[in-house]
C-alpha positions in Angstrom: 8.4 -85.2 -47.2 8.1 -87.8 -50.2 8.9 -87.5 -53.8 8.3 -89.2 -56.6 9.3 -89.3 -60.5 9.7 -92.9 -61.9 8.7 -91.6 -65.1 12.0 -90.8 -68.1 10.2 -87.7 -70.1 11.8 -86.2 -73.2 9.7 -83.3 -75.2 11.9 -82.6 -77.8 11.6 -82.2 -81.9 11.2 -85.8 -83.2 11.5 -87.3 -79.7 10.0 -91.3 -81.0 12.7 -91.5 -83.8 15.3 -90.0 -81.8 15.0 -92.7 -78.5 14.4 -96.0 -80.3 17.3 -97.3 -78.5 15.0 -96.7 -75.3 12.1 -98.3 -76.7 14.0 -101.4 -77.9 14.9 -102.3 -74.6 11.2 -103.0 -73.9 10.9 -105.8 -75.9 9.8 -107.1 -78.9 6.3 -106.9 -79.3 3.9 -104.2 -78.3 0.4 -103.3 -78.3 -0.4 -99.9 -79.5 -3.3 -98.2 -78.1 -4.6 -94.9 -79.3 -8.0 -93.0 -80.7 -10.2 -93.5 -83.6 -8.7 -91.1 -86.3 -6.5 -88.2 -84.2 -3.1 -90.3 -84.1 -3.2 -91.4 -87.7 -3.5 -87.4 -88.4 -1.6 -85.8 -86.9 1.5 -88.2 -87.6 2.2 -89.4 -84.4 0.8 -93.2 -84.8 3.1 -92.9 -88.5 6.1 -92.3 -86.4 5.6 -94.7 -83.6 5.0 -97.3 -86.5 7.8 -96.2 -88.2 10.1 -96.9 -85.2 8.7 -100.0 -84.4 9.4 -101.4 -87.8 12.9 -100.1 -88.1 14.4 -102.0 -84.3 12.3 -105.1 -86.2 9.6 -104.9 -83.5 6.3 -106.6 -84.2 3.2 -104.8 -83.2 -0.7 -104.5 -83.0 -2.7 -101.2 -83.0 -6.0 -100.9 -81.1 -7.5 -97.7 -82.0 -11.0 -97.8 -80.6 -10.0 -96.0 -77.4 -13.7 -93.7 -77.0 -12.9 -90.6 -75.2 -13.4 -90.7 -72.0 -12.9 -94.5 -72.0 -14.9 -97.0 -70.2 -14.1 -100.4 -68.2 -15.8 -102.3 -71.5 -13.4 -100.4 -73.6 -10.6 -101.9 -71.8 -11.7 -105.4 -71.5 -12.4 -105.4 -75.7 -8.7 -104.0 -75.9 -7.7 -106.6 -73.5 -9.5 -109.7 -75.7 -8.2 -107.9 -78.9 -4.4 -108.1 -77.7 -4.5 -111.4 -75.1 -3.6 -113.5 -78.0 -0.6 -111.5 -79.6 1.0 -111.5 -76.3 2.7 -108.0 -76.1 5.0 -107.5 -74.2 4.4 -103.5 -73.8 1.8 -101.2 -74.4 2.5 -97.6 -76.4 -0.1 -95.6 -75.9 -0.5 -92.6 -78.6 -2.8 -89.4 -77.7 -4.6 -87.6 -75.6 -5.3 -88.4 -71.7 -8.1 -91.1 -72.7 -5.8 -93.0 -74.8 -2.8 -92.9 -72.5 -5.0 -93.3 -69.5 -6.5 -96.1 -71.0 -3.2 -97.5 -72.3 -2.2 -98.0 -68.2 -5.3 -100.0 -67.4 -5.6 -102.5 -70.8 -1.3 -103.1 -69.4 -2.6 -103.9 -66.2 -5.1 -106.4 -67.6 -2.6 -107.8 -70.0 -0.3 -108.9 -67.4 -3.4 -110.0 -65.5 -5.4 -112.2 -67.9 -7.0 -114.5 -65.2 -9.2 -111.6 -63.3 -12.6 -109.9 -64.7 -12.7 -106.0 -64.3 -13.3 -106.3 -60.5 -8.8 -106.1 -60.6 -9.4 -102.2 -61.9 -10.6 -100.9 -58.7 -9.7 -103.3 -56.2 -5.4 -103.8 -54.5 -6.4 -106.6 -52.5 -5.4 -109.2 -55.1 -2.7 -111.3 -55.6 -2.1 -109.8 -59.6 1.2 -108.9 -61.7 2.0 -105.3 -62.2 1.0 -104.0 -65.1 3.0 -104.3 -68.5 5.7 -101.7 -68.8 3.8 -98.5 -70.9 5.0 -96.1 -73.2 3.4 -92.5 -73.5 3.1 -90.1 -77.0 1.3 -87.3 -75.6 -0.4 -85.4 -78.8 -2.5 -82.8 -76.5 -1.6 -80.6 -73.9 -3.5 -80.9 -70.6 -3.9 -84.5 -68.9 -0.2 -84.9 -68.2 -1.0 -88.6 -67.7 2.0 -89.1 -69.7 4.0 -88.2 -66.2 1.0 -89.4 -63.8 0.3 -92.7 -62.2 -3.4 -92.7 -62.9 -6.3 -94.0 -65.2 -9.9 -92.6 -65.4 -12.4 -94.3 -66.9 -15.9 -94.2 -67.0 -18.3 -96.9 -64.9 -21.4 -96.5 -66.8 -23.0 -98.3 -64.3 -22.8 -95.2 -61.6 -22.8 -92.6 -64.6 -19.5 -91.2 -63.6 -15.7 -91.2 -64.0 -13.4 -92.7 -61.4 -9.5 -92.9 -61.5 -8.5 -96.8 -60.9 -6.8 -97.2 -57.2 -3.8 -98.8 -59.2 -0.9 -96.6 -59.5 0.8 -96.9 -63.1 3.6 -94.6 -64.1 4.6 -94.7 -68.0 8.3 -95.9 -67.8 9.2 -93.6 -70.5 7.2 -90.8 -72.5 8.3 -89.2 -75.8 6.3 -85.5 -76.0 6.7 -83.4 -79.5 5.5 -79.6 -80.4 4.5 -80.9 -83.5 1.4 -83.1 -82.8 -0.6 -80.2 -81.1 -0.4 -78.3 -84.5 -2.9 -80.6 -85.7 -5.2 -80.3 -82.8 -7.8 -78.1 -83.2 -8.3 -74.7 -81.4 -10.8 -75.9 -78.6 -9.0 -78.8 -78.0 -5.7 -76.6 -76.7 -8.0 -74.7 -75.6 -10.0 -77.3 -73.1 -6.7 -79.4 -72.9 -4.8 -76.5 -71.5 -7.5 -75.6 -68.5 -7.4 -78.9 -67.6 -3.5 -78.3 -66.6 -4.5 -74.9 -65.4 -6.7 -76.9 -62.8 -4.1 -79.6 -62.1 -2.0 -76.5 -61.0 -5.0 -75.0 -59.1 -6.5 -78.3 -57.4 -2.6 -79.2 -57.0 -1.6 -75.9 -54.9 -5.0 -75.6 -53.1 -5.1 -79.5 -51.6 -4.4 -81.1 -48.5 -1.6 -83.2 -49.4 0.3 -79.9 -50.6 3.7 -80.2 -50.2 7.4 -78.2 -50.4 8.2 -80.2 -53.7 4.4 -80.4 -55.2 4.7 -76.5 -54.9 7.8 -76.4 -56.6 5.3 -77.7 -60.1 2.4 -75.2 -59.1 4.0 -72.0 -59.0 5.9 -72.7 -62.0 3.0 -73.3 -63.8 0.5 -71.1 -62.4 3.1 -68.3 -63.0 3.2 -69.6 -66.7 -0.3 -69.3 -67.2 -1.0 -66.4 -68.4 2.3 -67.2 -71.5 -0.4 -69.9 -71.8 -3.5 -68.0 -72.2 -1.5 -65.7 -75.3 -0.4 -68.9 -77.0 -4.2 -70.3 -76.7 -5.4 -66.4 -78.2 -2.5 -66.2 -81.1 -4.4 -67.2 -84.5 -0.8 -68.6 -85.6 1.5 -70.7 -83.5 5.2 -71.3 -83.6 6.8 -75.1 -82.7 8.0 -73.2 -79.6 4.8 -72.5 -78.9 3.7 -75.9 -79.1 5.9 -77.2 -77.2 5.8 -74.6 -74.3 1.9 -76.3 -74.0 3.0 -79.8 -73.5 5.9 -78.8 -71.3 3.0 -76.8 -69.4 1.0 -79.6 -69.2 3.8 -82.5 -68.3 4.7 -80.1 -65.2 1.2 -79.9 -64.3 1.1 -83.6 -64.6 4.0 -84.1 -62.2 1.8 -81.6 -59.5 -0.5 -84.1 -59.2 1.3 -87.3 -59.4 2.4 -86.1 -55.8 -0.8 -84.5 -54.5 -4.0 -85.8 -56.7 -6.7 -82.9 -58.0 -9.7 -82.0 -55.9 -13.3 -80.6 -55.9 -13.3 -79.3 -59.4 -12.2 -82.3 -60.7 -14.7 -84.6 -58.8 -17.5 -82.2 -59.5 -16.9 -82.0 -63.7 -17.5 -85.6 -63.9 -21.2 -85.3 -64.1 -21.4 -83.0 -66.7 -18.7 -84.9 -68.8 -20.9 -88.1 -68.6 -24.6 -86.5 -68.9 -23.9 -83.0 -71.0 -21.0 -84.4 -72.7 -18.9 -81.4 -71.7 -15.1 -81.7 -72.5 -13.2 -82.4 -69.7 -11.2 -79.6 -69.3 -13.9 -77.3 -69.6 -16.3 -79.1 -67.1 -12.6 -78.5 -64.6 -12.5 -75.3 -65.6 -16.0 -74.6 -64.8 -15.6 -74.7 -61.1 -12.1 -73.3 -60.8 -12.9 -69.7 -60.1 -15.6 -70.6 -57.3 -13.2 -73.4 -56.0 -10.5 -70.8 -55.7 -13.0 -68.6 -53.9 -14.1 -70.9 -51.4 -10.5 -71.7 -49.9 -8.3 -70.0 -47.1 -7.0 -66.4 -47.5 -3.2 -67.4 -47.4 -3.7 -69.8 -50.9 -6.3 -67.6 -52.3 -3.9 -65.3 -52.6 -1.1 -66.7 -53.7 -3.0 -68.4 -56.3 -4.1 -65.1 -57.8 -0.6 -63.7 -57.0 0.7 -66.4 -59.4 -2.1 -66.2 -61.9 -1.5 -62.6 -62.4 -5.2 -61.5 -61.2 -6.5 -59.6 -59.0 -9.5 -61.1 -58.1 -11.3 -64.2 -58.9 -14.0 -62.4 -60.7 -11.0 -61.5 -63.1 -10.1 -64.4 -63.2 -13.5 -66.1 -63.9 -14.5 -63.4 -66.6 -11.0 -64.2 -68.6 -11.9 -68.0 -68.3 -15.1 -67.4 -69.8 -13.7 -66.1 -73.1 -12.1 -69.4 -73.4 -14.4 -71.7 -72.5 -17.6 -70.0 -71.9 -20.3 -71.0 -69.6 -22.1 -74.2 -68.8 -25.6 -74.7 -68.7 -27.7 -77.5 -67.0 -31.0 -78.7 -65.7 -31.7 -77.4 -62.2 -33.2 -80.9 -61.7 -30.1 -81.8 -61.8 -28.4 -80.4 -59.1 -29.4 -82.7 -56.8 -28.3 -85.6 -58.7 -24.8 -84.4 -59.0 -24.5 -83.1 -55.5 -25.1 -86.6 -54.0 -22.8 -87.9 -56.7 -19.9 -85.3 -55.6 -20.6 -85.8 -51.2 -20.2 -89.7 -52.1 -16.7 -89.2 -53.7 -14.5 -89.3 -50.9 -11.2 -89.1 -52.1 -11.8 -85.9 -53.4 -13.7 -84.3 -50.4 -10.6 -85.3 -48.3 -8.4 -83.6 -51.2 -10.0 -80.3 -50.2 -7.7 -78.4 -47.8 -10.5 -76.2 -47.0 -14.4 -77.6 -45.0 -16.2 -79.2 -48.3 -19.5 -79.8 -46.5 -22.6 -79.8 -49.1 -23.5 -76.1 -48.0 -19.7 -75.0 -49.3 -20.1 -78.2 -52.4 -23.4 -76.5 -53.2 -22.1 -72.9 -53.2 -19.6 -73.9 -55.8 -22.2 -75.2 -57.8 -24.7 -72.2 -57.8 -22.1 -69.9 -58.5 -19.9 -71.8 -61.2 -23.2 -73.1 -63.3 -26.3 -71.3 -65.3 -29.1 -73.5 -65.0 -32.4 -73.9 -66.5 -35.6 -75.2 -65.6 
């Protein structure tokens, strides 16, 4: 049995202000990476700032993390830092900037190798810089998860870098989700939902990972209400990002699965959300697996079957549509990810890859 939780998490009302003495121990200079416009919005970048300038720490703000961020993006933040020499990274957002935040620290401490360090361990390299996380959405969990996914535009896909980075510290607040607009709780929170599924239904399952899934599978449908109200509370706020930090903790133990591997297509060529490209496949990927977590999965969800199941997921996220020329494309992309085949606790041959596709998709000629 193995455990592990190297990240210090507080979600609490003004959590930057309130541990500056934690972030001043990091040093004195830091990079901060975060999105184009979100941070700046919904106050979080303003606080961060604010806290910086008030321990006297100097600081630089790259804010041209794309979502779903690319290898190029994190050279260009790399080259836009190098020279200030930080000596931390913060990064502010959703799960692109914070993901992203992990691999631009890793390159930072790194400034010798190319992008060939990002997916290969064999190297003599550094660790990565010590990173900060500001969650401002409520599905990733990155800001409790070792990993990084960025796009290779060169395979037309998504891929989560083989180096393990845990945030050393990560400061979640109710308040920034207020700001977010309703599909994005809305895509951000299925994207938990399917770190609990692809969590509880996995092969590395353990005593301790299914301590995280239960809780949170057993929370979902608090979660589905809070998505539904037209007003929300702080509470409710940050009941979301607690959601989604738990979730993140599920799979820092276990990794996610099928659904997961099988959305990155339709992020990179439909430009589906995320979190609604996961969601997409969870009801079929919950269909396809044993009896025993079938079950309990439902059990904990609260349905009855995953038809009710996939025809309440539908009012939040509706359904996808693609090319069936397409099918084939993806397919191949999906038997060629192997990490996430041997994720699957349950036979993920292409007849049983292929099912889940047929049924979880609408196509059209």
């Amino acid at each position: 049995m193995f455990f592990n939780m190297t990240t210090k998490l507080y979600i609490e009302k003004d959590a930057v202000s309130n541990h500056k003495k934690d972030i001043e121990g990091f040093g004195k200079k830091a990079l901060i990476v975060t999105g184009h416009n979100s941070s700046r919005i919904n106050g979080s970048l303003s606080d961060v700032e604010n806290t910086l300038q008030s321990i006297g720490t100097e600081y630089i703000v790259y804010n041209k993390t794309d979502e779903n961020p690319s290898v190029e993006n994190i050279l260009d933040a790399r080259e836009f830092a190098l020279s200030f020499d930080p000596e931390y990274v913060i990064g502010i957002g959703g799960g692109s900037p914070l993901d992203a935040s992990k691999a631009i620290a890793l390159m930072l401490a790194n400034p010798s190798f190319g992008k060939e360090l990002l997916f290969d361990t064999s190297l003599n390299y550094k660790k990565a810089l010590p990173v900060i996380c500001v969650p401002t959405t409520c599905g990733t969990g990155s800001e409790v998860t070792p990993y990084s996914i960025l796009t290779l535009h060169d395979k037309q896909t998504k891929s989560s870098i083989p180096h393990h980075i845990f945030p050393e510290l990560s400061l979640g607040d109710g308040k920034y989700l207020s700001y977010a607009p309703e599909n994005i709780l809305i895509n951000t929170a299925v994207d938990a939902l399917g770190h609990f599924i692809e969590s509880h239904i996995n092969a590395k399952q353990t005593s301790f990972s299914c301590l995280f899934t239960e809780k949170g599978l057993s929370m979902w449908q608090t979660v589905k209400t809070i998505l539904l109200k037209k007003e929300k509370t702080y509470d409710d706020y940050e009941t979301l990002l607690t959601v989604s930090s738990i979730a993140g903790m599920a799979i820092s133990h276990t990794g996610t699965s099928l659904p997961h591997g099988m959305s990155y297509s339709l992020t990179y060529n439909y430009g589906i959300p995320h979190g609604k490209a996961v969601g997409t496949f969870l009801p079929a990927y919950i269909n396809n697996s044993d009896a025993k977590n079938k079950s309990q999965v439902l059990k904990l969800l609260a349905y009855n079957s995953c038809e009710e199941f996939s025809s309440d997921l539908e009012k939040l996220i509706g359904r996808t549509v693609i090319k069936e020329c397409d099918y084939n494309s993806y397919m191949e992309a999906m038997m060629s990810n192997e990490r996430k085949l041997k994720s699957c606790p349950f036979t993920a041959d292409k007849n049983t890859v292929s099912a889940i596709y047929k049924d979880s998709l609408l196509s059209i000629d």
